[in-house]
N, C-alpha and C positions, 0 to 999 in steps of 0.2 A: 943581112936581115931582109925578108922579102920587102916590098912595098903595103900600104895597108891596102891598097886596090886592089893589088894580085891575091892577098888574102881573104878581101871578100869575094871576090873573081870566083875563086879557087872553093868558095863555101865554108872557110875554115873558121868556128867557131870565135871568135871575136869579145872579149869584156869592155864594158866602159866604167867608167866611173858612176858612182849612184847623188845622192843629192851631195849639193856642196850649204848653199846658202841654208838650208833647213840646219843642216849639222853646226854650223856657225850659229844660228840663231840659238837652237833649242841644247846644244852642249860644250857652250862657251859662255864667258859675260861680255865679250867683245860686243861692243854698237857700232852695226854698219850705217856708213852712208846712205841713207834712203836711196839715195837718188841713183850712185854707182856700185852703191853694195859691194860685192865680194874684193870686184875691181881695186876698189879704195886702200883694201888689205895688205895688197903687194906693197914691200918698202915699206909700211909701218912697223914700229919695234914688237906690238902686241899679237898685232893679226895674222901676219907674214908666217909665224912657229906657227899658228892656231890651221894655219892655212894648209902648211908645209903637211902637219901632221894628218891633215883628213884628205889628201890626197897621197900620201904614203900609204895610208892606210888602203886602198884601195890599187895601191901598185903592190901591193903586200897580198891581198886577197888575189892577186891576178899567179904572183908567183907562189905562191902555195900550193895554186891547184895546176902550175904547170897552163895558165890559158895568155893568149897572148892579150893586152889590154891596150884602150886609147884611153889618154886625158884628155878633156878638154879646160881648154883656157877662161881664167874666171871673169869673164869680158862679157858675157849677156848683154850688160849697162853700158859698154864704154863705147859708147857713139854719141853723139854730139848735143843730141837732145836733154840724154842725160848731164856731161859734162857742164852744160851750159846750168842746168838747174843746181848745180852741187857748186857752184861757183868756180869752175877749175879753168874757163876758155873752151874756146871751140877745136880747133882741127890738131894743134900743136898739141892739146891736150888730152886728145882721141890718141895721138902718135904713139904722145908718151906711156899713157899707160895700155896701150896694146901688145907696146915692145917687149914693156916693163914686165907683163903677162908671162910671155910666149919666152924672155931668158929667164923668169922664175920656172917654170916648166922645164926648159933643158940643163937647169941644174938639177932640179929632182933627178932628170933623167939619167944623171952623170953617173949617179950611185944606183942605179938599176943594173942587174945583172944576171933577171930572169927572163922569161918568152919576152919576146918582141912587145917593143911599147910604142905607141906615134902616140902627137898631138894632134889636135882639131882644136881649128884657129874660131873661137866659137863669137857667135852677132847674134844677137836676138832683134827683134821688131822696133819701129822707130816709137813706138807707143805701148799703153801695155797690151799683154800677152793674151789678155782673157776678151779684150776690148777690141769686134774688129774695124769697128767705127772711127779710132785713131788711125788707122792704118792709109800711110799714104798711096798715089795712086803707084803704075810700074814705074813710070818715066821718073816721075821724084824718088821711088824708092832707089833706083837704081845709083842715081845722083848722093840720095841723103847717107847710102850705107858705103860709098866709094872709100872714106877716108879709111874707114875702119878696117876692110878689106883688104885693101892697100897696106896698111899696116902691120897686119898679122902675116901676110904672105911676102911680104920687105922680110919680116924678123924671124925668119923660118918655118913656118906649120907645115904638118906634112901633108893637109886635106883644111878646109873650107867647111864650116857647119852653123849653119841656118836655124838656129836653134827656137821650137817654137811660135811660127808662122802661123796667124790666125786670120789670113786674109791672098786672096788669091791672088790679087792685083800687085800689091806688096812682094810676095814669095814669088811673080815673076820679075819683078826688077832687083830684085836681090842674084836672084840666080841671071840675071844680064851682067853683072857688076861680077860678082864671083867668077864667071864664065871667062868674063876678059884678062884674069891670071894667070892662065893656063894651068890650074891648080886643081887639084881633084876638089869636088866640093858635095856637099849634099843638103838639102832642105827638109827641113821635118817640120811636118804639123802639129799643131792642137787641134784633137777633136770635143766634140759637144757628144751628151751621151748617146743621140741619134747615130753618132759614128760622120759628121759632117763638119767638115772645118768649119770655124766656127762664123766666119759669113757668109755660113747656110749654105756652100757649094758643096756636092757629092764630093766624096773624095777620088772616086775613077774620075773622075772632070777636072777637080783640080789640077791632077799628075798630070793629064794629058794636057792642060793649058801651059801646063808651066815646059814639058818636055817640046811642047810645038815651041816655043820660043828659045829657052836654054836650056836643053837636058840635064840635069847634074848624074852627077856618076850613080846615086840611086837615091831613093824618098825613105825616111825615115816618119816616127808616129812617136811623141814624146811627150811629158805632160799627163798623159792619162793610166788607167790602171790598166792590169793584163787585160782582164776580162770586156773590158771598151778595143780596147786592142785586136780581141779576137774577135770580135764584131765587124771592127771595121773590114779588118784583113777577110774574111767570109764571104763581107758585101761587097768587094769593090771588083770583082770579076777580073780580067785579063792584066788589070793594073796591079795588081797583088806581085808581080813578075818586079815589078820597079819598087818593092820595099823592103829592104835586106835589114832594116836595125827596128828596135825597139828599146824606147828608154823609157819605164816607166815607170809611173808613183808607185809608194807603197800602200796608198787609203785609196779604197772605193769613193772617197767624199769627193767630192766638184771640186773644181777649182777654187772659187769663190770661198765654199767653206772650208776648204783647204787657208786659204790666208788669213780667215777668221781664229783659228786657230793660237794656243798661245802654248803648245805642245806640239812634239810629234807625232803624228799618227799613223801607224803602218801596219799592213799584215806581217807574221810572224816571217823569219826570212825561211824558212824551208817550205813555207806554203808561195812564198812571191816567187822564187825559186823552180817551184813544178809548175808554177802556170807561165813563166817565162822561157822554161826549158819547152812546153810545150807549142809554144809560138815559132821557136827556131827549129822544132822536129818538126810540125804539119805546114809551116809553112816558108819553108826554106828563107828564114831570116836569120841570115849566121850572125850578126851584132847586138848583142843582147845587153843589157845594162840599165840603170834606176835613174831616178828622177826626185820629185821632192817626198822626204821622209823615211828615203831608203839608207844604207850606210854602208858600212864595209860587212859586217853580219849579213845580210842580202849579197852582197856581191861573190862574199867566199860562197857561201851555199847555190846562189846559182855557178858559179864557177867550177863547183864540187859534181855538177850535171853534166859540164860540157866535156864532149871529147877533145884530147890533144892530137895533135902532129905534128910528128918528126920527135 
């Protein structure tokens, strides 16, 4: 099986997985943890099947259409800030349920037996996502997201993902801490509908802040819809070269009113479908994949666009 590097490298069409936490909320009765959400799942007798199922589902959409897919790990929360609010302890507690993540992950994987499937050992921000005010500076990020990092790439990932970075300062101390693995990694932003991550830095600026300190293997844009998407990818001039994935929502709505929400809300998946197959033809971004509201309907139909190899 090649590398997932060598396959972005190479250009070759790429699946991710589409929302997890929406699909948990809005097509189950399961109650997550606020505070660790999906995390809290793994090893519970309820959540764990509920879990297992919407990421099958989604290695299922990947072999159907013959594309190769990544999972990532249900860990957005499982860093320390959270842990400590959910009552579980600090760093012993990050370990555990990181590990916990990344072997529930390579059991799915055992019973896979179509295209090439990796993990991505996934960390989201030490605050929230929409919030870049929370967000610490590099030097503590780098510190605050160590355990976590440490963690997923101890218990095998095949890549490092940054999931959701809404702050410049932050998303380079993450990528200093990632960096020091020697693990392929990558950082993906949130943008604002201006196309600007969301503490007002351009997004050509961002990359280049974060690639003058720690390069990661390349920038992704998550969190937002296609059409924000192709905005930004338009505006950002030479740095458009350093953004091979998109993971995006299925609703035009903000973020904000995105979580207000007590449904899901999506475009239909053959329309999220052509405007994501679009992003990967005009602008050579071979990893393609959803975000919050999307499912496995989204992901076979955009997978039903991509070309295979081999």
């Amino acid at each position: 099986m090649p590398s997932f590097t060598d396959a972005v490298a190479n250009g070759i069409p790429v699946l991710t997985d589409g929302g997890i936490e929406t699909r948990v909320m809005f097509e189950t009765s399961i109650t997550m943890n606020p505070e660790i959400q999906v995390a809290g799942l793994v090893g519970d007798p309820k959540g764990e099947p509920a879990l297992r199922a919407i990421y099958q589902s989604y290695l299922d959409a990947a072999s159907s259409t013959g594309v190769p897919v990544v999972i990532g790990t249900p860990t957005f929360r499982a860093s320390v800030n959270f842990t400590r609010l959910a009552g579980l302890g600090d760093v012993e507690a990050v370990q555990r349920l990181n590990s916990a993540a990344v072997a529930f992950h390579r059991q799915l994987l055992d019973g896979h037996t179509g295209p090439p499937a990796w993990i991505g050992g996934v960390l989201g921000p030490a605050g929230d996502a929409y919030r870049p005010a929370e967000a610490p500076s590099a030097t503590a990020a780098a510190e605050y997201h160590r355990a976590q990092i440490e963690s997923l790439a101890e218990a095998g990932v095949d890549f490092l993902f940054a999931a959701t970075f809404p702050a410049v300062g932050e998303a380079i101390g993450v990528a200093r801490a990632m960096a020091r693995t020697g693990l392929p990694f990558v950082v993906s932003w949130v943008l604002d509908a201006d196309t600007r991550v969301l503490d007002g830095t351009a997004l050509a600026e961002a990359i280049h802040r974060v690639d003058d300190e720690a390069a990661p293997t390349y920038f992704s844009l998550s969190c937002i819809h296609p059409t924000v998407a192709a905005r930004a990818l338009d505006r950002c001039g030479e740095a458009v070269s350093r953004i091979r994935e998109v993971k995006a929502n299925g609703s035009r709505l903000s973020p904000a009113e995105l979580v207000a929400l007590d449904h899901a809300e999506s475009d239909p998946p053959g329309e999220f479908a052509t405007a994501m197959d679009y992003l990967r033809r005009n602008y050579d971004v071979p990893v393609v994949g959803g975000c919050c509201g999307t499912t496995d309907a989204h992901m076979r139909a955009l997978g039903e666009l991509l070309p295979t190899h081999g």
